[in-house]
C-alpha positions as CSV (number, residue, x, y, z in Angstrom):
1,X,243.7,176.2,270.3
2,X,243.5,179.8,268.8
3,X,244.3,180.3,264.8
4,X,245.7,184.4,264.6
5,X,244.9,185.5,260.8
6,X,247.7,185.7,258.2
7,X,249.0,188.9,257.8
8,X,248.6,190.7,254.3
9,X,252.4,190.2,252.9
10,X,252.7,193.7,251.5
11,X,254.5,193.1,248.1
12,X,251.9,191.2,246.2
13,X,249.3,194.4,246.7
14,X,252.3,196.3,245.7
15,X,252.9,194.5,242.4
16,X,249.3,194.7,242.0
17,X,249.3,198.5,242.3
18,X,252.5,198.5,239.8
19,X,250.7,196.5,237.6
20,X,247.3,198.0,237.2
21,X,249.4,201.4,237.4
22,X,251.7,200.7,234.4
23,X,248.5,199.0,232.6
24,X,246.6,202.4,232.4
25,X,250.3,204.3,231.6
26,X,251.1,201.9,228.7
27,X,247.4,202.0,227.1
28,X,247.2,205.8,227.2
29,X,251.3,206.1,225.4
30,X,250.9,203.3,223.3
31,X,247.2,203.3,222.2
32,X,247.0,199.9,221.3
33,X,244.4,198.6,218.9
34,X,241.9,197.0,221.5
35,X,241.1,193.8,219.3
36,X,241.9,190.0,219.2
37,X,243.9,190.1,216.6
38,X,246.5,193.0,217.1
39,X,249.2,191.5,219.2
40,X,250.0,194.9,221.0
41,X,247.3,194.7,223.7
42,X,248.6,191.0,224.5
43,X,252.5,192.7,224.7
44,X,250.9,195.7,227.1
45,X,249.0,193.0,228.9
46,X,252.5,190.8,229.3
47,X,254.3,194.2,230.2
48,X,251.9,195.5,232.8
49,X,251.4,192.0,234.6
50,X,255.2,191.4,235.0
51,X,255.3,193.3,238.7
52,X,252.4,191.5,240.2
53,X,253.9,188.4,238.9
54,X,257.7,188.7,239.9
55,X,256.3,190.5,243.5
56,X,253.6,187.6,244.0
57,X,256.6,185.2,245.6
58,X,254.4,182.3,244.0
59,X,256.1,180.0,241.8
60,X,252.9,178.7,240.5
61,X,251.7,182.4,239.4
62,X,255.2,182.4,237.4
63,X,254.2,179.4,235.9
64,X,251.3,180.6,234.3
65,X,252.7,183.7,233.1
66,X,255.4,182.1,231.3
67,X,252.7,179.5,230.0
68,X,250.5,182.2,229.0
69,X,253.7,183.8,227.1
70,X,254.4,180.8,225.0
71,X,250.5,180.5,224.3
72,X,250.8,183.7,222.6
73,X,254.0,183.3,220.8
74,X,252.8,179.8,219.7
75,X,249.2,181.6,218.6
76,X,251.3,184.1,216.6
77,X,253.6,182.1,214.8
78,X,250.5,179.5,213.6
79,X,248.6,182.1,212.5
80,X,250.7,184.6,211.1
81,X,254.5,182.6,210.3
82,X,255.1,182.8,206.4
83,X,256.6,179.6,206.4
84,X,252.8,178.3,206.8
85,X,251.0,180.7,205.1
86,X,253.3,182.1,201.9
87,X,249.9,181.9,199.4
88,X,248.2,183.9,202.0
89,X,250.9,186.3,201.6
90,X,251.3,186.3,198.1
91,X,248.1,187.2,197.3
92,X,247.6,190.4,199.5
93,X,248.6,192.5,196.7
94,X,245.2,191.4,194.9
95,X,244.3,190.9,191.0
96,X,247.1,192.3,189.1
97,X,246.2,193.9,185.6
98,X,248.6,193.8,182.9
99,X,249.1,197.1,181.2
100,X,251.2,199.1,178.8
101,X,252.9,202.7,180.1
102,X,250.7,204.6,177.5
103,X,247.7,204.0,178.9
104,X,248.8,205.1,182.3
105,X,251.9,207.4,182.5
106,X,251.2,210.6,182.0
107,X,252.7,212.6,179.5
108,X,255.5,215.1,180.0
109,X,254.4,219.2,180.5
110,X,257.6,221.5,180.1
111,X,255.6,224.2,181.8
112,X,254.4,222.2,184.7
113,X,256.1,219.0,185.0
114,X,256.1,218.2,188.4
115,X,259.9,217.3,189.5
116,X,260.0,218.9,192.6
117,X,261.2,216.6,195.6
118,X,259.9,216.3,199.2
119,X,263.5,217.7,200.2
120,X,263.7,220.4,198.1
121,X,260.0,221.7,199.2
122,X,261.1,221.4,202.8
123,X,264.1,223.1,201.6
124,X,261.8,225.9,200.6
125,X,259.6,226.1,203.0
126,X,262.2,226.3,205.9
127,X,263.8,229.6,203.8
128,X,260.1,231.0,203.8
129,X,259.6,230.5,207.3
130,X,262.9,231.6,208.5
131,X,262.1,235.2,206.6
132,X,259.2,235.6,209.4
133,X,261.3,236.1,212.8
134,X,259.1,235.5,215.3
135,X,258.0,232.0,213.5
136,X,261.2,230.9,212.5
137,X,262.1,230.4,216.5
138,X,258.6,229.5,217.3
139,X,257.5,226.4,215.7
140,X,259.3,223.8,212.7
141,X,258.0,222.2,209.5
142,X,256.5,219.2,209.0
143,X,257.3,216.5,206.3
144,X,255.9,217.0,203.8
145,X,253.6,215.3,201.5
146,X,252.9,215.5,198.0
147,X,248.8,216.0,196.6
148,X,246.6,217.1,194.1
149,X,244.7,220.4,195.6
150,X,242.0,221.8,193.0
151,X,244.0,220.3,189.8
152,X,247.2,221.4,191.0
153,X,249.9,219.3,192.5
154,X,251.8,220.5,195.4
155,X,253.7,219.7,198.6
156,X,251.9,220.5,202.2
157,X,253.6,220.5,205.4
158,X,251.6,222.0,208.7
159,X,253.9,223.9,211.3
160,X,254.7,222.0,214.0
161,X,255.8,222.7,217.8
162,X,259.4,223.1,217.8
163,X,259.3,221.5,221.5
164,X,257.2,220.4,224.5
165,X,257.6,223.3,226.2
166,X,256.6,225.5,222.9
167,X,253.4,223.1,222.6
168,X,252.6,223.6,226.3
169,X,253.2,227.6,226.0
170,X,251.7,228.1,222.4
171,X,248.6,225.1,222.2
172,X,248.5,225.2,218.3
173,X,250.2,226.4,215.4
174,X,249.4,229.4,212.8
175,X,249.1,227.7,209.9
176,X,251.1,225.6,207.0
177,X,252.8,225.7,204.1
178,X,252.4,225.0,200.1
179,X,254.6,224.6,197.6
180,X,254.1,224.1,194.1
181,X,255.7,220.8,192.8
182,X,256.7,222.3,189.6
183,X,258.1,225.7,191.1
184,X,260.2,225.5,194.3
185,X,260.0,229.6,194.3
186,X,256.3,228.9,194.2
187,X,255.9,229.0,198.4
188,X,252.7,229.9,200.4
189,X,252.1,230.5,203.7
190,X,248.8,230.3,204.9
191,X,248.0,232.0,208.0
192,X,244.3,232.8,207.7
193,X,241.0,230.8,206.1
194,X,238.2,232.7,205.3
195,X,239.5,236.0,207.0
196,X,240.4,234.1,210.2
197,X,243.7,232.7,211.8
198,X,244.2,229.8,211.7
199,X,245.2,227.5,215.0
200,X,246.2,224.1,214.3
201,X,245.8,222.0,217.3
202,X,245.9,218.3,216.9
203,X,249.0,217.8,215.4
204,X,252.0,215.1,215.7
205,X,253.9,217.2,217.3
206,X,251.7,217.8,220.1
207,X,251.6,216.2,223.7
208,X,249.0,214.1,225.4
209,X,245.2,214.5,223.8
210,X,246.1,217.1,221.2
211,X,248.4,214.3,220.0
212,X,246.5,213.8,216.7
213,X,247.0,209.8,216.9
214,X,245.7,209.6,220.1
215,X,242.8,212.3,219.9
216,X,241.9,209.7,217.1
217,X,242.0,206.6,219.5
218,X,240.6,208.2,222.2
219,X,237.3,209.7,219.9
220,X,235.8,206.3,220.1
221,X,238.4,204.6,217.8
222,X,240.4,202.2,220.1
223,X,239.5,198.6,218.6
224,X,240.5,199.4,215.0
225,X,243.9,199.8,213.5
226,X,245.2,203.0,212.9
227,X,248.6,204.2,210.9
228,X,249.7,206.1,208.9
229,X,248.7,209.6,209.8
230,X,249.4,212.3,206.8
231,X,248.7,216.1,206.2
232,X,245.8,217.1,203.7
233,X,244.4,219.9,202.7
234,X,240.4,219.3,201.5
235,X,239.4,221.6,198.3
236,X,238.8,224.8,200.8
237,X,241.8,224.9,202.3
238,X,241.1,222.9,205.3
239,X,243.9,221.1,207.0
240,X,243.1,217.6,208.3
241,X,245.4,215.0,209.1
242,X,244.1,211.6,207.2
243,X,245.0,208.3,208.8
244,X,244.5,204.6,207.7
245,X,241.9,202.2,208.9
246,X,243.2,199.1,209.1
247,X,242.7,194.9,209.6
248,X,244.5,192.4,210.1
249,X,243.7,189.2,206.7
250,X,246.3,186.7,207.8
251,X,246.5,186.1,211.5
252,X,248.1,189.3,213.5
253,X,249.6,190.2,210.3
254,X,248.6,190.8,206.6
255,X,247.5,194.7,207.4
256,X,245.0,195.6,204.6
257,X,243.5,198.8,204.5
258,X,239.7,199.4,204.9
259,X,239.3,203.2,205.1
260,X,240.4,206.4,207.0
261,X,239.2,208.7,209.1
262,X,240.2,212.2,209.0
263,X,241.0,214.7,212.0
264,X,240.5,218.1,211.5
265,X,243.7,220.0,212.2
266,X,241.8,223.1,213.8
267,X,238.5,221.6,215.5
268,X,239.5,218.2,216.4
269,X,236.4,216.8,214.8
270,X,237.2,213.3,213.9
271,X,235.1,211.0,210.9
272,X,235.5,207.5,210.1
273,X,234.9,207.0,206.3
274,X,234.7,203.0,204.8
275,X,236.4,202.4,201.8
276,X,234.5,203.7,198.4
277,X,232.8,206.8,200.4
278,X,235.9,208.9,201.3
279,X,235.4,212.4,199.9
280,X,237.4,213.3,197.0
281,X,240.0,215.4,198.3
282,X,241.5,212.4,199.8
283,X,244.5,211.3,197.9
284,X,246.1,208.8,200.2
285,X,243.7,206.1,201.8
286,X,246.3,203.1,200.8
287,X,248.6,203.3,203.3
288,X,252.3,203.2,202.0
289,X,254.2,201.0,204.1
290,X,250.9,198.1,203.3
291,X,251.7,198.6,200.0
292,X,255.4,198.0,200.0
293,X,255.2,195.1,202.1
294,X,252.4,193.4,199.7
295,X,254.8,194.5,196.7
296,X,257.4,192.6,198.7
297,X,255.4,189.3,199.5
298,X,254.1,189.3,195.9
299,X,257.8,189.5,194.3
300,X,259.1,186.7,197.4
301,X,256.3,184.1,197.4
302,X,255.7,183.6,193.7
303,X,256.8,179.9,194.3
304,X,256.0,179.5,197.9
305,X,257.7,179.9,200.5
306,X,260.8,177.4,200.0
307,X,262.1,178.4,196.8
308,X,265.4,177.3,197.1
309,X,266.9,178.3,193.3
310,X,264.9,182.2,193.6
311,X,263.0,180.8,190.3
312,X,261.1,183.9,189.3
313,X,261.4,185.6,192.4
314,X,261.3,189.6,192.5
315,X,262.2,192.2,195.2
316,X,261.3,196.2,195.2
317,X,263.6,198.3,193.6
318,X,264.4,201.6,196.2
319,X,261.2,203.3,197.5
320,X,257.7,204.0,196.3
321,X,257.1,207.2,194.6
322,X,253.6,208.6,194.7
323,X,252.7,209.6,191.2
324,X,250.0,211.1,189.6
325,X,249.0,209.2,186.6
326,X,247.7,210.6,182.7
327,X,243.9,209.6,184.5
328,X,244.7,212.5,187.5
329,X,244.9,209.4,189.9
330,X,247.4,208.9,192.4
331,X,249.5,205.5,192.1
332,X,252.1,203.9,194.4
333,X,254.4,203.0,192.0
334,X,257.3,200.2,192.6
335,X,259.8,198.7,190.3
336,X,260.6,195.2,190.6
337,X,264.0,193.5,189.7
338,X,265.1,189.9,190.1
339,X,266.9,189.3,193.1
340,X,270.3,189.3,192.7
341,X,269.8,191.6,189.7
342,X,271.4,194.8,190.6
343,X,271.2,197.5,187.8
344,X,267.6,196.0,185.6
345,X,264.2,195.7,186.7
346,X,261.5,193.5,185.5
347,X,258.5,195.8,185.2
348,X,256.4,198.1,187.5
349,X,253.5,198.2,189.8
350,X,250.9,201.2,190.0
351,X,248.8,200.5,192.8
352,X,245.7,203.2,192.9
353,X,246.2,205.0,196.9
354,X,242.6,205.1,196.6
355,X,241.1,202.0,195.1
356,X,244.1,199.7,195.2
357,X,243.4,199.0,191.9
358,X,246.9,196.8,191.1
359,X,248.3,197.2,187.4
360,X,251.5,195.5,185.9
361,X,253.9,196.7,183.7
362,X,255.8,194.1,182.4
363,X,258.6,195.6,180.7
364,X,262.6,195.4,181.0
365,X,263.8,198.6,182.0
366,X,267.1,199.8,184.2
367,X,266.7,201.0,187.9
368,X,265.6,204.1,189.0
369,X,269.4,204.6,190.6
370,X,271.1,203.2,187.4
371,X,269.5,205.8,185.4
372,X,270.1,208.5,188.1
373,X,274.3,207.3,187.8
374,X,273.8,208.0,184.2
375,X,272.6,211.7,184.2
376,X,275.2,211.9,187.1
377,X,278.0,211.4,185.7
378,X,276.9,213.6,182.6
379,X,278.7,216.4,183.9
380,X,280.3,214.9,187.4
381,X,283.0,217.7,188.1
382,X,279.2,219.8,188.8
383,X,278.9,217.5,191.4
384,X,275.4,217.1,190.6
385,X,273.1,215.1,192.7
386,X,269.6,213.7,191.3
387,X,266.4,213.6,192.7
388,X,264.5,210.8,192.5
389,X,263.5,210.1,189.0
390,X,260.1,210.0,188.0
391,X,258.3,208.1,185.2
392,X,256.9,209.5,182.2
393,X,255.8,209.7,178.6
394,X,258.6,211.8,176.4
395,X,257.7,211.2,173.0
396,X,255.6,208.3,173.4
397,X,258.9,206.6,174.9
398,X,258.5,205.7,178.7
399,X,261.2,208.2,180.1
400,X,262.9,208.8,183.5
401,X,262.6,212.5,184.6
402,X,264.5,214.1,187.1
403,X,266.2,217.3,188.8
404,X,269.5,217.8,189.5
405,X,270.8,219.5,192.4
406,X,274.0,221.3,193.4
407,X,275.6,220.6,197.1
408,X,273.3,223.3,198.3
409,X,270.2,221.2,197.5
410,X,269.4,224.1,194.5
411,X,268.4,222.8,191.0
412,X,270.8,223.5,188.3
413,X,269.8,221.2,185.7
414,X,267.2,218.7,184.0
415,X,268.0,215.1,183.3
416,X,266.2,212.5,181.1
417,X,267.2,208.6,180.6
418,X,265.1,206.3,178.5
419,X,263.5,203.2,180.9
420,X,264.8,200.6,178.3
421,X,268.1,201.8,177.4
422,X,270.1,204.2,179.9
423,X,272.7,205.0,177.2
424,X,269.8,207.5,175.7
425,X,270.1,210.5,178.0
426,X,269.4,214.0,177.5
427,X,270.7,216.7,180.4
428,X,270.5,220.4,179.6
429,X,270.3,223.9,181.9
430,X,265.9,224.1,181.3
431,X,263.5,221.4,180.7
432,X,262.8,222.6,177.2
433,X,266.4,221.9,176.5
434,X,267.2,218.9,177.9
435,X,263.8,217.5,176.0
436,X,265.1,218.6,173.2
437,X,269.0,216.7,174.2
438,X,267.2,213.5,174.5
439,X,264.8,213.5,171.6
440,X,268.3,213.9,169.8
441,X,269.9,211.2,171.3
442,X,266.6,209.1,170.9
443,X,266.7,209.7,166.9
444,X,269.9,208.5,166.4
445,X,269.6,205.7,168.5
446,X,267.8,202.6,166.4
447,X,266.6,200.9,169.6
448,X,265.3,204.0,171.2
449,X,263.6,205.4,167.9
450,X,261.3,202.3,167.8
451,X,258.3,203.1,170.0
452,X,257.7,199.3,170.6
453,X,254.2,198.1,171.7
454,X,253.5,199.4,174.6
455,X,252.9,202.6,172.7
456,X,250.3,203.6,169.9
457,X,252.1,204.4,166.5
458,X,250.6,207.0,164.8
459,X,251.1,207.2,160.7
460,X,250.3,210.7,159.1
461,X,250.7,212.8,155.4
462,X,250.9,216.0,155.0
463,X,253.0,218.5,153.6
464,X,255.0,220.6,154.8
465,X,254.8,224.0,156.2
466,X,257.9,225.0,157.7
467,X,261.1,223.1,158.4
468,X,264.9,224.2,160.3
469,X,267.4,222.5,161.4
470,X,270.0,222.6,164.4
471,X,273.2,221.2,164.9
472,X,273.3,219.5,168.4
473,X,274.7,216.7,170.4
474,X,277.4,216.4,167.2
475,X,274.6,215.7,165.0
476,X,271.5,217.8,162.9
477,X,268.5,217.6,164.4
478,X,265.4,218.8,161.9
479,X,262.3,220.1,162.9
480,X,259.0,219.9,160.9
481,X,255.3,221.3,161.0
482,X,252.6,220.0,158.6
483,X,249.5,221.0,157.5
484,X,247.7,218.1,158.9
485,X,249.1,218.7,162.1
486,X,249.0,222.3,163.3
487,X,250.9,223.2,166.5
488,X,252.8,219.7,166.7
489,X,256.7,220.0,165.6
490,X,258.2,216.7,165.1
491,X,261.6,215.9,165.3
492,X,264.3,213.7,163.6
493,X,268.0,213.4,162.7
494,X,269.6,212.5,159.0
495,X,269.8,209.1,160.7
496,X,266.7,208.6,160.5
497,X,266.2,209.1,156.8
498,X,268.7,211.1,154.6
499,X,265.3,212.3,153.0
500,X,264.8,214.8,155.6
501,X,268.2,216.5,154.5
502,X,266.5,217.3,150.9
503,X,262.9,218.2,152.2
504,X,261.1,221.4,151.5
505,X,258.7,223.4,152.7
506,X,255.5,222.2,150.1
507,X,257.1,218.9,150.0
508,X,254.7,215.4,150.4
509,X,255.6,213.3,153.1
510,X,254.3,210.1,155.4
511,X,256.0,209.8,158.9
512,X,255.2,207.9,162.0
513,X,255.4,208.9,165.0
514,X,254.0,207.6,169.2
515,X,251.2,209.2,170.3
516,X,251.6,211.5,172.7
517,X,249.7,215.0,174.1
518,X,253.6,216.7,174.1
519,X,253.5,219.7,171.6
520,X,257.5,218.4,170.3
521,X,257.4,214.7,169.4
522,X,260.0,212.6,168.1
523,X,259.4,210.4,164.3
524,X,259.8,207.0,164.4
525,X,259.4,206.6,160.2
526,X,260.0,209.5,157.7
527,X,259.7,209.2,154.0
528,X,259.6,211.8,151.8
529,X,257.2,211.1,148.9
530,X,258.5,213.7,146.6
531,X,261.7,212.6,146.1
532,X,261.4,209.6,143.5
533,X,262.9,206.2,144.2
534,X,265.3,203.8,142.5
């Protein structure tokens, strides 16, 4: 008897060429992190097989697959679930430092205080570019994103292709954008870097290997994690985009940062720096979204994971700002309230972006969107809008500083709302003024007036040189100079001590006061040692 071979049944091979086809598609669009414990190579490898398998016609191949599915479901939730590791979790964030504001928040500059917001640089830059007409139509701006460049803080945003077709027809960009983050006018295009144009060519706008993620993977970088890619310009002028290293600490989850590399926006020449030997320019190696999400774990877990009364737990309180600290160092900074707890927080994190360096400020204080209602509704048939407000040292008092915006997104005014009582506000036309508004309001306020302990009272004598008054906010406000004390004016109302309504310039006096690197500063104490007692 004679056996006649088994023909090849065509639609296995073809499921295998679909497979192996859509394997090599989804690794090159996807990038995923080639490593054990990153769950998107298993996901491309479940995708990719699914032809072959549902093409095979072999119930036993099926079998497997879906096996090989609930393996890695099974794997994930073990390893990763935060029902079974909530202490894992929890501690993420690292060895929190408690702190007071006054060692860390930096003290308010009229002339430079830094309350522009990342819409209302984009705001400007877009109005810059549109002035140049064969830009304007040509390519878009980027978010942008807030650093320190030579001791001065600004926004930077790279141009970006408007479009495939732009990218495919153009290849790079001519340059980016700078804003000052104390002067919206303040607006610089730069075009050229050391007398030549510029071309930016790996950017995130751009298609295929000019894609700056996947120039990244692709330059020997496929089996670590990578996130979080961001616009920086080095002390030269350089642009680079900067991007997170990261691992995984608890299963496939628990992302913890472990260094960066940076892309060089022009040349494509990509480094890989381990933390503690990034250069110095680099502002942002702790990527933002790892923080929040620590932040998060830290406020839920405190008890474990069933915590069925919330006893001490804490949630995040809005977004993350990025601030720049009284040290010149860039913090994350988070307020946490008690959940359920709508309109008070509990205290603050400042998590270095560099070092990760975790301090905690315990200390009751309203929300950053309470306090932004407040100066709101200072004036609310203006219509105003704030930006986000910003912490900071007024007086020694930890303050909320802010902008405020008309519909058009232009600032009209200046708002200021003390952290630990939102009834102290000051909103004026200028900075100068509205400081001067809520040093007012914080003299006649008893609460407000006292520094508390976060702060370092200062006591000082002297005489006096010159003093004035001014009648503001239905109330005088006096303003002193010593001789003990040249170029600081300190500030108080009668409230404060009906001595200051008889005091002369050559009179003795012992006042307190926080202390504070602000040239106007408000008095805590005031006593008058020329006038005799009872």
């Amino acid at each position: 008897m004679r056996y006649s071979a088994s023909p090849l049944r065509p639609a296995p091979i073809a499921g295998l060429i679909v497979s192996i086809l859509l394997l090599l598609l989804l690794l090159y669009s996807q990038t995923p992190t080639l490593a054990l414990d990153f769950g998107g190579i298993y996901v491309v490898l479940l995708i990719a097989a699914l032809p072959a398998v549902l093409l095979s016609g072999r119930k036993i191949v099926m079998a497997a697959y879906v096996a090989g599915a609930v393996l890695f479901g099974a794997a994930v939730f073990l390893s990763s679930a935060p029902i079974l590791h909530a202490k894992a979790y929890y501690n993420m964030l690292g060895t929190e430092t408690p702190a007071n504001f006054h060692d860390t928040l930096p003290p308010i500059d009229i002339e430079q205080a830094p309350l522009v917001s990342q819409d209302m640089a984009l705001q400007a830059m877009q109005k810059r570019l549109s002035e140049i007409a064969s830009l304007g139509s040509q390519v878009a701006v980027g978010t942008p994103v807030k650093q320190l460049v030579r001791g001065k803080l600004v926004w930077v945003a790279f141009l970006e292709h408007s479009g495939f077709f732009k990218w495919f027809a153009d290849g790079a960009t001519p340059g980016y954008l700078v804003v000052s983050a104390h002067d919206p006018a303040d607006v610089q295009l730069v075009m050229q870097l050391d007398g030549k144009p510029l071309k930016l060519r790996y950017l995130q706008s751009a298609y295929f290997g000019d894609a700056v993620e996947r120039h990244a993977y692709l330059s020997g970088h496929s089996t670590i994690g990578l996130t979080d890619f961001e616009p920086e310009l080095d002390d030269n002028g350089v642009p680079y985009y900067v991007g997170t290293v990261y691992a995984h600490k608890v299963g496939f989850s628990g992302s913890e940062s472990t260094g960066i590399v940076t892309v060089n926006a022009v040349s494509g020449e990509v480094v890989r720096y381990p933390l503690g030997t990034e250069p110095a320019w680099v502002d942002r190696i702790q990527a933002e979204e790892f923080i929040l999400e620590q932040m998060r774990d830290r406020g839920e877990y405190i008890h474990g994971f069933i915590n069925l009364n919330n006893d001490g737990r804490l949630r995040v309180e809005g977004v993350l700002d990025l601030v720049y600290g009284s040290d010149q160092r860039p913090y994350w900074v988070g307020g946490m309230t008690s959940k359920g707890q709508n309109n008070g927080l509990s205290g603050f994190y400042f998590v270095d972006s560099r070092t990760k360096a975790v301090r905690w400020f315990k200390v009751p204080s309203v929300s950053q969107a309470t306090a932004a209602h407040a100066v709101e509704n200072v004036n609310p048939e203006k219509h105003y809008r704030s930006t986000n407000p910003l912490p900071f040292l007024v007086g020694g008092a930890p303050t909320y500083v802010m902008a405020l915006r008309d519909t058009q997104g232009v600032s009209r005014a200046f708002g200021m709302v003390d952290m630990r009582n939102n009834q102290v506000i000051g909103v004026a036309d200028t900075l100068s003024a509205t400081l001067r508004s809520y040093q007012s309001r914080r003299s006649t306020n008893r609460v407000a007036a006292d520094i508390g302990t976060e702060a370092r009272e200062v006591a000082l004598k002297g005489t006096v040189v010159r003093i004035a008054s001014e009648f503001r906010n239905n109330q005088t406000m006096y303003y002193i100079t010593l001789d003990q004390s040249a170029g600081t004016i300190f500030t108080g109302s009668s409230d404060l001590s009906e001595e200051l309504v008889l005091t002369r310039p050559g009179d003795k006096v012992e006042l307190s006061y926080a202390d504070s690197n602000t040239r106007v500063v408000g008095m805590s104490k005031f006593h008058n040692t020329d006038i005799p007692a009872r």
